[in-house]
ROSE-4610 file (N, C-alpha, C; in Angstrom, 1 decimal, always signed):
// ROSE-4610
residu = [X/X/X/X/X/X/X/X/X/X/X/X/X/X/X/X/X/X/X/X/X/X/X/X/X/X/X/X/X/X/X/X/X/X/X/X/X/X/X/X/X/X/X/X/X/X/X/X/X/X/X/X/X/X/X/X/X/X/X/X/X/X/X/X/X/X/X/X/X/X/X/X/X/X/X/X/X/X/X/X/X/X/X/X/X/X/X/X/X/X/X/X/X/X/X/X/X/X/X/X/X/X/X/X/X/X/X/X/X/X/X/X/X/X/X/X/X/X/X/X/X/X/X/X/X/X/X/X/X/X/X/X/X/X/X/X/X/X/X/X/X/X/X/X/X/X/X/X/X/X/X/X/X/X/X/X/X/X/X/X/X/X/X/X/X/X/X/X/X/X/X/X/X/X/X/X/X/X/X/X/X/X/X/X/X/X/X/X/X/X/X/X/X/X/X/X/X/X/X/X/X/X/X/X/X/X/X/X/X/X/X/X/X/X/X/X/X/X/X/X/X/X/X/X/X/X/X/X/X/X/X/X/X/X/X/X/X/X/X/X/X/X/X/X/X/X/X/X/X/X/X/X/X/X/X/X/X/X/X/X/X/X/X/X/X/X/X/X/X/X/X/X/X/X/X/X/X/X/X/X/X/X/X/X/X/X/X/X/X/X/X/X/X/X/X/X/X/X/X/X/X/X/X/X/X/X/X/X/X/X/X/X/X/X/X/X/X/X]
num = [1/1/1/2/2/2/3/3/3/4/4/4/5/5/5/6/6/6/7/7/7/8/8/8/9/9/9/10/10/10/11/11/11/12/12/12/13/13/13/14/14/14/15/15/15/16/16/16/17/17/17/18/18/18/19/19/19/20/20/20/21/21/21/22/22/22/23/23/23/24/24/24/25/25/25/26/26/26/27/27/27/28/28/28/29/29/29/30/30/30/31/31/31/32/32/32/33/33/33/34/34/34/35/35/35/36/36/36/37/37/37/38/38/38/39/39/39/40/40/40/41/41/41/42/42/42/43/43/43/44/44/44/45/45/45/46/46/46/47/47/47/48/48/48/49/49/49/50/50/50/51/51/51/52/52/52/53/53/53/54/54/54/55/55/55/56/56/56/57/57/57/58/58/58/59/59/59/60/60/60/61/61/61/62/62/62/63/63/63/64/64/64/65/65/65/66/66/66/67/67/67/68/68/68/69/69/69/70/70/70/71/71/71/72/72/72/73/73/73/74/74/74/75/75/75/76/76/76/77/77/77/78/78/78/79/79/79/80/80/80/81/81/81/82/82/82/83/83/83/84/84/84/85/85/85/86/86/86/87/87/87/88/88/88/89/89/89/90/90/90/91/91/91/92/92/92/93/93/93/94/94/94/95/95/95/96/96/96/97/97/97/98/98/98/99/99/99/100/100/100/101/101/101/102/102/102/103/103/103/104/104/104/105/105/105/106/106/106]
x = [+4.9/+5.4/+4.2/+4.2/+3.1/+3.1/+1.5/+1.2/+2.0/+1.6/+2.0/+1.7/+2.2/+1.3/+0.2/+1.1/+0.2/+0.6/-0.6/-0.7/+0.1/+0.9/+1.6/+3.1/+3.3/+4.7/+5.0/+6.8/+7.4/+7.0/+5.9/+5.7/+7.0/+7.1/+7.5/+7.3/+7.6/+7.6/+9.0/+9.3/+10.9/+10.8/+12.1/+11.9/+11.1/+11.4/+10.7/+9.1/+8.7/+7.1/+6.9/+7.4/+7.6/+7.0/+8.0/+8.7/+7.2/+6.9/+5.2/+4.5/+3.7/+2.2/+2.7/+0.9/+1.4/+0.6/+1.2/+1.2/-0.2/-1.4/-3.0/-3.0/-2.5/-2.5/-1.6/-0.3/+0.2/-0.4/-0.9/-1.8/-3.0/-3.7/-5.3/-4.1/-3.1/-2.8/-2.2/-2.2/-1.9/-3.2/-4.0/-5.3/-6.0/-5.8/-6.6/-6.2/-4.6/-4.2/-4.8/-5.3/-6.0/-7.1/-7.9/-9.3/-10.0/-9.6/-10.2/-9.3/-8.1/-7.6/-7.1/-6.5/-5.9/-7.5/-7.0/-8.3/-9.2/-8.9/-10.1/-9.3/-7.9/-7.1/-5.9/-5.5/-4.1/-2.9/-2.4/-1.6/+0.2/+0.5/+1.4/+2.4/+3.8/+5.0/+5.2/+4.0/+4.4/+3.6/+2.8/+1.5/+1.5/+0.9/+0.5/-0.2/-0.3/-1.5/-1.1/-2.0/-2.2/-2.5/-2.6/-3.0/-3.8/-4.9/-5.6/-6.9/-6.9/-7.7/-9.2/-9.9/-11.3/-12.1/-12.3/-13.1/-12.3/-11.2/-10.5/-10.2/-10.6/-10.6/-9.1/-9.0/-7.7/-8.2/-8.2/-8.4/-7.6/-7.1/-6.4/-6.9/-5.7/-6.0/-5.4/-5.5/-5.0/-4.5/-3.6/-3.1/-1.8/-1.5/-0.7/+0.6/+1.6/+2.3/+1.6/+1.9/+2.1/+0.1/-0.7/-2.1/-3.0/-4.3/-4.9/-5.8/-5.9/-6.6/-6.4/-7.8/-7.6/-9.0/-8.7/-9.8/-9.3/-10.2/-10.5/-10.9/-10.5/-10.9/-10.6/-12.1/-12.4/-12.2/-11.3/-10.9/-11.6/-11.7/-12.0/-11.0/-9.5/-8.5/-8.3/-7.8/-8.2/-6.6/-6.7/-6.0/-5.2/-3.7/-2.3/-2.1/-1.9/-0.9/+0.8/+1.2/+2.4/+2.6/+1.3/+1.5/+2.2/+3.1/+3.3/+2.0/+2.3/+1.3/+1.1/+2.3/+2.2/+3.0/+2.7/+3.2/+3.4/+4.8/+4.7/+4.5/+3.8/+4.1/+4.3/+6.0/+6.6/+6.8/+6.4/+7.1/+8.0/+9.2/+9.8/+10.5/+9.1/+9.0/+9.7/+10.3/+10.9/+10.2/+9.8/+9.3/+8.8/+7.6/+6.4/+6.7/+6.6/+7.3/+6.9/+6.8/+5.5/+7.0/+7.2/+8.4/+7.5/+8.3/+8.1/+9.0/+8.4/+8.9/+10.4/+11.3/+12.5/+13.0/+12.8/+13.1/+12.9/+12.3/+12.6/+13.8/+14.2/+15.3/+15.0/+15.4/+15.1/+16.2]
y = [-4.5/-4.4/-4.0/-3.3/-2.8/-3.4/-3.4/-4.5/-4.1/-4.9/-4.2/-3.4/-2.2/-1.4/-0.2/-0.3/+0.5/+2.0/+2.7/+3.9/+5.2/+4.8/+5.5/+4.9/+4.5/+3.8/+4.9/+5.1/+6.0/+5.4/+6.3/+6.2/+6.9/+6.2/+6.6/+5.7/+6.5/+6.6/+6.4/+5.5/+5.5/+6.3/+7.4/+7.9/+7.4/+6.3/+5.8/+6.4/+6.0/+6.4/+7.2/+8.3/+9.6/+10.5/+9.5/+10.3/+10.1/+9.0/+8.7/+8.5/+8.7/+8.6/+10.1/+10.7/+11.9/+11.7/+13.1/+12.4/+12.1/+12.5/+11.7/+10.6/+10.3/+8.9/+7.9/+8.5/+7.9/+8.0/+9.1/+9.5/+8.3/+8.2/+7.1/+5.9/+5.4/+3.7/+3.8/+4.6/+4.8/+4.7/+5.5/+5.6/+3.8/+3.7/+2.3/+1.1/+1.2/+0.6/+0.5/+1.5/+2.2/+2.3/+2.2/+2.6/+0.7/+0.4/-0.7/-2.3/-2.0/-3.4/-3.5/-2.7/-2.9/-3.1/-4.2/-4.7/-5.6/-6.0/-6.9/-8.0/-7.8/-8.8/-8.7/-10.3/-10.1/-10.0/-8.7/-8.3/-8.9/-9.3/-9.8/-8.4/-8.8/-7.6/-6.9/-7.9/-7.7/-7.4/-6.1/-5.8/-5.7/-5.8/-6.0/-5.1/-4.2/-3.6/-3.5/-3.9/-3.8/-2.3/-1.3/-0.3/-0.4/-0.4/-0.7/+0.3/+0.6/+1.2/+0.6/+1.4/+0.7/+1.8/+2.1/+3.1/+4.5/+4.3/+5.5/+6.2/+5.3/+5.6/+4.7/+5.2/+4.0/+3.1/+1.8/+1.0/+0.5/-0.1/-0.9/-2.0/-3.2/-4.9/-4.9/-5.5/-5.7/-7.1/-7.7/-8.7/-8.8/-10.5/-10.1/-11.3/-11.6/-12.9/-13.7/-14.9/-16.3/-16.4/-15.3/-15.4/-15.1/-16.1/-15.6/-14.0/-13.7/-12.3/-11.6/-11.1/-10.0/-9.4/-7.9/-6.8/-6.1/-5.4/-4.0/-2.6/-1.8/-0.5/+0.4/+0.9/+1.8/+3.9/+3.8/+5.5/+6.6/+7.9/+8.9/+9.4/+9.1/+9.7/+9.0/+10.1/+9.4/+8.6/+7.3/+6.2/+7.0/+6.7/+7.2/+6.4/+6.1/+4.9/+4.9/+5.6/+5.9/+5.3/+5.0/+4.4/+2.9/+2.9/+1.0/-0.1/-1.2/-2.4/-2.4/-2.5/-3.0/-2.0/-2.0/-1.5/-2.4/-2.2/-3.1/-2.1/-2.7/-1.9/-2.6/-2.3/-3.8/-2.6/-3.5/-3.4/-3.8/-3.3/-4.3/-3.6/-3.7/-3.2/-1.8/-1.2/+0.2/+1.2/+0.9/+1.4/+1.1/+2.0/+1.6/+1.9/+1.2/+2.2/+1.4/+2.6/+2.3/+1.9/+0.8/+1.0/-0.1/+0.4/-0.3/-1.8/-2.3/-3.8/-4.1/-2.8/-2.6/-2.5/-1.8/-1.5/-2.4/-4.0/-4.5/-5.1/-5.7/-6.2/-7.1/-8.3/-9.7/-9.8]
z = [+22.7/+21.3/+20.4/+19.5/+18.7/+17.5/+17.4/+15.8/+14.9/+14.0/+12.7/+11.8/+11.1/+10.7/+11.6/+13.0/+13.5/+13.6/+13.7/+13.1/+13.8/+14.8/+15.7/+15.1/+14.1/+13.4/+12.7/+12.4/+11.3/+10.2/+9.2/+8.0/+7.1/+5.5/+4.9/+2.9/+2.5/+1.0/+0.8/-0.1/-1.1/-1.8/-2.1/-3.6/-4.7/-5.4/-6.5/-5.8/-5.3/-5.1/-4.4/-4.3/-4.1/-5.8/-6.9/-7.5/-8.8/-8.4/-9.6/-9.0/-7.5/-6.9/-6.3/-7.1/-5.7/-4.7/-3.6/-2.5/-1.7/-2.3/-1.9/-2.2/-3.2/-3.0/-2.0/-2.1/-1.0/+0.2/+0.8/+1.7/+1.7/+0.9/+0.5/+1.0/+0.5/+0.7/+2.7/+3.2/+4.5/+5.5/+4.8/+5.3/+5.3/+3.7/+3.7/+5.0/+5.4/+6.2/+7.2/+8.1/+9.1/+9.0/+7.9/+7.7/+8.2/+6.4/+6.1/+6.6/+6.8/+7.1/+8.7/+8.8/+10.3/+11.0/+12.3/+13.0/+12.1/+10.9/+10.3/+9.8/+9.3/+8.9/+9.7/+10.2/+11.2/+9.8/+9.7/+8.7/+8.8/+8.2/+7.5/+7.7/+7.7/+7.6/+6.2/+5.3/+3.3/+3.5/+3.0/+2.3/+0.5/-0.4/-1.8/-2.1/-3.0/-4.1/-5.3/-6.1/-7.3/-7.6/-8.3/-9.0/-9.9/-10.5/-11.4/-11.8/-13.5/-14.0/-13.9/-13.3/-13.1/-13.8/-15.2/-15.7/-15.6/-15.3/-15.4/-14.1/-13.2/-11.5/-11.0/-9.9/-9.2/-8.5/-8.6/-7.6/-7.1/-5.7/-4.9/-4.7/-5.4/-5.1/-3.8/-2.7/-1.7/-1.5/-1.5/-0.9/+0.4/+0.8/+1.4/+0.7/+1.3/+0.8/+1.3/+0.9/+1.7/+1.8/+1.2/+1.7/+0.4/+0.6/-0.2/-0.1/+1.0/+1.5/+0.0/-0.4/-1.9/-1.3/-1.6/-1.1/-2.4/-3.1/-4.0/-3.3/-3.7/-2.7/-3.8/-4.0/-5.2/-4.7/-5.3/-5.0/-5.9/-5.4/-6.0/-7.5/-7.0/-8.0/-9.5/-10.3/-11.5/-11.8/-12.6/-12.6/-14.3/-14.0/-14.4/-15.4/-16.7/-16.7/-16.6/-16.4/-15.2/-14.0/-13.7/-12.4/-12.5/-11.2/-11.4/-11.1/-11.6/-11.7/-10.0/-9.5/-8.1/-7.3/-6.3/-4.9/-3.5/-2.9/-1.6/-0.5/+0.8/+1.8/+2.9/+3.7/+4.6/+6.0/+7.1/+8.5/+8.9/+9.2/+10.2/+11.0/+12.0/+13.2/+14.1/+12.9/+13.4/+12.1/+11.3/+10.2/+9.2/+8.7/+7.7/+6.3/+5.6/+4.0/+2.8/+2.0/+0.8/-0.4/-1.0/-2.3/-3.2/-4.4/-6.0/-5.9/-6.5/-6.9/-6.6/-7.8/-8.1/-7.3/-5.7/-4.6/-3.4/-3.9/-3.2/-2.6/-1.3/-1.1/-0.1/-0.8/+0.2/+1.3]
């Protein structure tokens, strides 16, 4: 069975963040998966980010549920205020997908 988040998974974007991140940045929060967390934190099926203005740059808060785990990851692209506060990104286990708050479903 394959981890979570692993990089051989169906990726995908909801509409909603489709429709206000373009798609380098969606691109950057996939990568970060793969770059900076997969292999360093045993990841959770909920992933967290915050979006945030750091001097006019995008930053990524990382968290997970149920955890205190918080990482910052400072990006090149310039920060929206359009953008949402937060973003989820959930596995379950047949596919990977980036949605907005409003799009969650418990």
């Amino acid at each position: 069975m394959p981890s979570l988040f692993s990089r051989s998974g169906n990726r995908f974007a909801s509409s909603g963040v489709i429709e206000i991140l373009p798609s380098e940045v969606i691109d950057s929060i996939w990568f970060i998966i793969d770059a900076d967390l997969q292999g360093f934190y045993e990841l959770n099926d909920l992933l967290v980010f915050e979006l945030i203005n750091n001097f006019g740059n995008l930053t990524f808060r990382f968290s997970q549920k149920s955890e205190i785990t918080l990482m910052e990851i400072d990006t090149k692209f310039g920060y929206s205020p359009l953008y949402p506060f937060k973003i989820f990104v959930g596995d379950d286990s047949n596919k990977q997908t980036i949605f907005l708050p409003k799009e969650f479903k418990t």
